[in-house]
NUDRENGU-84762 format. One record per residue (C-alpha): residue in one letter; x, y, z; residue number from 1. Coordinates in nm, 2 decimals. Layout:
// NUDRENGU-84762
+---+--------+--------+--------+-----+
| r |      u |      v |      w |   k |
+---+--------+--------+--------+-----+
| A |      X |      Y |      Z | NUM |
...
+---+--------+--------+--------+-----+
***
This chain:
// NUDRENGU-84762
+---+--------+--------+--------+-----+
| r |      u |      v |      w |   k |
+---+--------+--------+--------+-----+
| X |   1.29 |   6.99 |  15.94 |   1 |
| X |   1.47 |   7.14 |  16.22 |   2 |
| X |   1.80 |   7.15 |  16.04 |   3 |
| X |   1.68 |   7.40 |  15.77 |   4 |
| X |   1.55 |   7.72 |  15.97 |   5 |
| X |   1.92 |   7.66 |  16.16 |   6 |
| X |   2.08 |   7.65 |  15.87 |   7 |
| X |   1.92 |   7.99 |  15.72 |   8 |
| X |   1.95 |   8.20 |  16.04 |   9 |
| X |   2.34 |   8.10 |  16.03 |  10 |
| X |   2.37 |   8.20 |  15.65 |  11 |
| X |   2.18 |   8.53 |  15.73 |  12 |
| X |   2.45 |   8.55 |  15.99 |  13 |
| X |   2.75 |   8.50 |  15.81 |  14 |
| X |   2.61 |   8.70 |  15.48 |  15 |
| X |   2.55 |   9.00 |  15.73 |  16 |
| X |   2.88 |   8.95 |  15.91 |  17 |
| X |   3.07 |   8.94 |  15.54 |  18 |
| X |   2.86 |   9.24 |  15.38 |  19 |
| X |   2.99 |   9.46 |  15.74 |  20 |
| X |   3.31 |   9.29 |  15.71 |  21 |
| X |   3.38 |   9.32 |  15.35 |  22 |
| X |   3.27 |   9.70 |  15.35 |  23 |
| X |   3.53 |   9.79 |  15.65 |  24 |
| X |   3.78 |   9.64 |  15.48 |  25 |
| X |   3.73 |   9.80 |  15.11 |  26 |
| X |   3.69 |  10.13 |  15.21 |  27 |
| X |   4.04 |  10.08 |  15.45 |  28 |
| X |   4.23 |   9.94 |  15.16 |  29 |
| X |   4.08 |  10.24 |  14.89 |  30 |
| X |   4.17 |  10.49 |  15.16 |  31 |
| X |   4.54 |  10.28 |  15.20 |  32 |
| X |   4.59 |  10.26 |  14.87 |  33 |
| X |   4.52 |  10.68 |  14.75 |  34 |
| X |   4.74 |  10.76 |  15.06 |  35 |
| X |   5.09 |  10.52 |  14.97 |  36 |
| X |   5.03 |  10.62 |  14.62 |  37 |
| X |   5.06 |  10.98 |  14.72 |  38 |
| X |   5.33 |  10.95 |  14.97 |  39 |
| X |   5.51 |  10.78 |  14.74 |  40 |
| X |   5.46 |  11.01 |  14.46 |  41 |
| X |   5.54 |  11.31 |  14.72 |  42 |
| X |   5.89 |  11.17 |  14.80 |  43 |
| X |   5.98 |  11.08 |  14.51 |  44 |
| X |   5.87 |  11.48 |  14.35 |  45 |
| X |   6.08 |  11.60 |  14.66 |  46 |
| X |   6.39 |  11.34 |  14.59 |  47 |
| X |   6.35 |  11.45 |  14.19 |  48 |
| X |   6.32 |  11.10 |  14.09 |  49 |
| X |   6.14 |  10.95 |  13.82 |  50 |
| X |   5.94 |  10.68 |  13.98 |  51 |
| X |   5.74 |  11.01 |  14.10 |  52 |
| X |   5.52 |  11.01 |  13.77 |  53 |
| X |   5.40 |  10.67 |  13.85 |  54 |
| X |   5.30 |  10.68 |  14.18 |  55 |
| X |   5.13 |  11.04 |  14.06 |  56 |
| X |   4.96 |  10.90 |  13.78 |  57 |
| X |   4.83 |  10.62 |  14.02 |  58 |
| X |   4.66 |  10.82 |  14.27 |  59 |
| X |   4.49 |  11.01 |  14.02 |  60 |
| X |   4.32 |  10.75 |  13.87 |  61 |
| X |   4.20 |  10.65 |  14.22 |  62 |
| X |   4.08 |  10.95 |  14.29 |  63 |
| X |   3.92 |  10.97 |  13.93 |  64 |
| X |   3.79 |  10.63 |  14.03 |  65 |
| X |   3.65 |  10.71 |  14.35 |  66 |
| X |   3.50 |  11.03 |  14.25 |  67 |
| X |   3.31 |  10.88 |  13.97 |  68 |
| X |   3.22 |  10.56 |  14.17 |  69 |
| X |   3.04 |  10.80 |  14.42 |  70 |
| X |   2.92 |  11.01 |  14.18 |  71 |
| X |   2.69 |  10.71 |  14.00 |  72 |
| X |   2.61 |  10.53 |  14.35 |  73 |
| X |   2.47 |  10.88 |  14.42 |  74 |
| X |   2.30 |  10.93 |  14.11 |  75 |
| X |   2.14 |  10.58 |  14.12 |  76 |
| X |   2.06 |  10.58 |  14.48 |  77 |
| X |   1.87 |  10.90 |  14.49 |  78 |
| X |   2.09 |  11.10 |  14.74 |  79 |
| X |   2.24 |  11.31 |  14.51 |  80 |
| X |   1.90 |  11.52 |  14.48 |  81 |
| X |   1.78 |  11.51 |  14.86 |  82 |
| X |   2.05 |  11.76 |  15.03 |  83 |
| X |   2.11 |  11.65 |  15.35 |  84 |
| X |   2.42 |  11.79 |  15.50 |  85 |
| X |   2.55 |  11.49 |  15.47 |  86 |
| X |   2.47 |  11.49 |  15.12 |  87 |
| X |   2.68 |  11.86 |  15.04 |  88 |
| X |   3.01 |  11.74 |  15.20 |  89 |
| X |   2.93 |  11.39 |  15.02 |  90 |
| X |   2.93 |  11.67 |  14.67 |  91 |
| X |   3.24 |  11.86 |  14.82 |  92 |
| X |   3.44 |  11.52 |  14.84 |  93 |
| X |   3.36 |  11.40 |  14.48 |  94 |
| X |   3.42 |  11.73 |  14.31 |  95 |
| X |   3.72 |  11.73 |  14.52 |  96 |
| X |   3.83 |  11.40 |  14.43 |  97 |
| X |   3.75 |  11.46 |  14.06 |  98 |
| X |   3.92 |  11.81 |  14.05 |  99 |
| X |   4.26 |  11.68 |  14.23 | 100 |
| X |   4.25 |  11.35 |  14.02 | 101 |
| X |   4.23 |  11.55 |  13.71 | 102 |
| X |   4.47 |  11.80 |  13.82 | 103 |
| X |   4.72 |  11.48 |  13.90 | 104 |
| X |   4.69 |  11.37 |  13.55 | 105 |
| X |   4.77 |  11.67 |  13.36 | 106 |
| X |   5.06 |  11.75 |  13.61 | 107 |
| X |   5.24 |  11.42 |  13.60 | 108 |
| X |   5.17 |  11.37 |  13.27 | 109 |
| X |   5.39 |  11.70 |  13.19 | 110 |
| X |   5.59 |  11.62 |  13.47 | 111 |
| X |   5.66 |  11.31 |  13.28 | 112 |
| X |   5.73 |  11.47 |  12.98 | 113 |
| X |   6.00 |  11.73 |  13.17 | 114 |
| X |   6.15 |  11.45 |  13.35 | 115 |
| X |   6.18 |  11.25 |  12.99 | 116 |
| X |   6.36 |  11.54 |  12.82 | 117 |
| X |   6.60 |  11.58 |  13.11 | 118 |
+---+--------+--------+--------+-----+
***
């Protein structure tokens, strides 16, 4: 009998220590990932090469991405209508991220268009 209360205080170890783990890591590699997809997109506008749409294209839809993703865990959490100051910078990043996103699109999709016809 002894073995079983051990062996649930290590799982509710181990699931704690992967839930902190696992979020550290996700948010690193999301934040990684929009910054060397707009580097990337960044040099290559400035060297006037054509690999410049891609790497545009892809950190929009991240942004889009994370805007939205925040958006919904906001609305289905709640604390998008309690307004915190935490809260109005939380709104000031997703309409940030969902402006710039959009904004991305449409200028590397043209951008792609220009680049295609030259």
């Amino acid at each position: 009998m002894e073995i079983l209360p051990r062996f649930s205080k290590n799982l509710r170890f181990y699931a704690t220590f992967y839930r902190i783990a696992f979020d550290c890591t996700t948010v690193r590699l999301a934040d990684g990932w929009i910054a060397v997809t707009s580097l990337l997109a960044f040099i290559f506008l400035l060297r006037r090469d054509g690999r410049a749409k891609l790497f545009g294209l892809l950190a929009a839809s991240v942004l889009i991405f994370l805007g939205l993703y925040a958006l919904l865990y906001g609305i289905n959490t709640g604390l998008l209508f309690i307004l915190p100051m935490d809260e109005i910078i939380e709104i000031g990043i997703k309409i940030y991220c969902l402006s710039v996103g959009t904004f991305f699109i449409t200028y590397f999709w043209n951008y792609r268009q220009t680049f295609a016809s030259s």
